[in-house]
C-alpha positions in Angstrom: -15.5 -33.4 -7.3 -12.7 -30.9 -9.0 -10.7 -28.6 -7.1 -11.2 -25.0 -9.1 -8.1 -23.6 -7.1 -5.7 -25.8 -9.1 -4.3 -24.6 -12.5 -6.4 -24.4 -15.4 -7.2 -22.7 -18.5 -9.8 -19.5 -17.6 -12.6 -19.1 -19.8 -14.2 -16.3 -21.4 -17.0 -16.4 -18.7 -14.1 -16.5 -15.6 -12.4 -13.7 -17.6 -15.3 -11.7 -17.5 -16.0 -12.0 -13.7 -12.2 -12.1 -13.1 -12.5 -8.1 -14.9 -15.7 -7.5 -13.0 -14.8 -8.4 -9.5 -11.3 -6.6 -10.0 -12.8 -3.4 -10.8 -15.0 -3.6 -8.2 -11.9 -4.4 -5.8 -10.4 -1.1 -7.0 -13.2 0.7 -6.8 -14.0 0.6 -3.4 -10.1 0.6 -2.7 -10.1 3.9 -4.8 -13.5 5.3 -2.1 -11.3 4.4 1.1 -8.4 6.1 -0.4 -10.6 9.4 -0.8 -11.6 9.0 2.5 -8.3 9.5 4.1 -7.5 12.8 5.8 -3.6 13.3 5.7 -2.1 15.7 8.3 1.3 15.7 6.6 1.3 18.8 3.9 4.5 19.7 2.3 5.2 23.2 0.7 7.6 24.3 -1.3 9.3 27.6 -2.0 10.7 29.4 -5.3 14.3 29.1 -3.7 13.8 25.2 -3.5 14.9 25.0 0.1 12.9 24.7 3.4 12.5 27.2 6.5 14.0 25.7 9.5 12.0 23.6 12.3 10.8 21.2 13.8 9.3 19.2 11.5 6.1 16.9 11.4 5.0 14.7 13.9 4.8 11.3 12.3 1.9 8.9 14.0 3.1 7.0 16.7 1.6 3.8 15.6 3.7 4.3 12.2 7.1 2.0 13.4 4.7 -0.9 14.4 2.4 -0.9 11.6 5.2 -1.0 9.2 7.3 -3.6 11.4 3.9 -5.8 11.7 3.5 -5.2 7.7 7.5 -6.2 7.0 8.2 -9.7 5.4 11.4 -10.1 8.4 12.1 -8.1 11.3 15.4 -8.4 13.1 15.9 -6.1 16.3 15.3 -2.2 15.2 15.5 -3.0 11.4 13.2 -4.1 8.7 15.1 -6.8 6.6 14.3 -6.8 3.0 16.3 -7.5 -0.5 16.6 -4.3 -2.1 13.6 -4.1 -4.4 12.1 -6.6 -3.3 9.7 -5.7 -0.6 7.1 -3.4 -2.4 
């Protein structure tokens, strides 16, 4: 019994499903994207500058998303090789 996971030349017929199940990968990718609802909206001015205030309020679950998402954690700060971690 072969292994298909090891190394091999692709044929024309993997090549083909390879393309097909991609662009149905990025398809429905692309459909949740449209989905999303952003609450941040950022406007800009002639002058190029910004009225004073307080801001936006970033979601509270951002920090441990992006820790849980990070390659290395150490204490308050994501460790990562500039560059690197995209």
């Amino acid at each position: 019994m072969a292994n298909n996971s090891l190394w091999h030349k692709v044929t024309d017929k993997e090549k083909e499903q390879i393309a097909k199940d991609s662009k149905k990968l990025l398809n429905e990718f692309a459909s949740k994207l449209g989905k999303i609802k952003s609450k941040e909206i950022h406007f800009e001015n002639e002058l190029g500058t910004r009225e004073e205030g307080d801001g936006w309020t970033t979601d509270p679950d951002f920090r441990e998303i992006t820790f849980t998402n990070a390659p290395f954690v150490e204490g308050n700060s994501i460790v990562a090789e500039k560059g690197g971690w995209k």
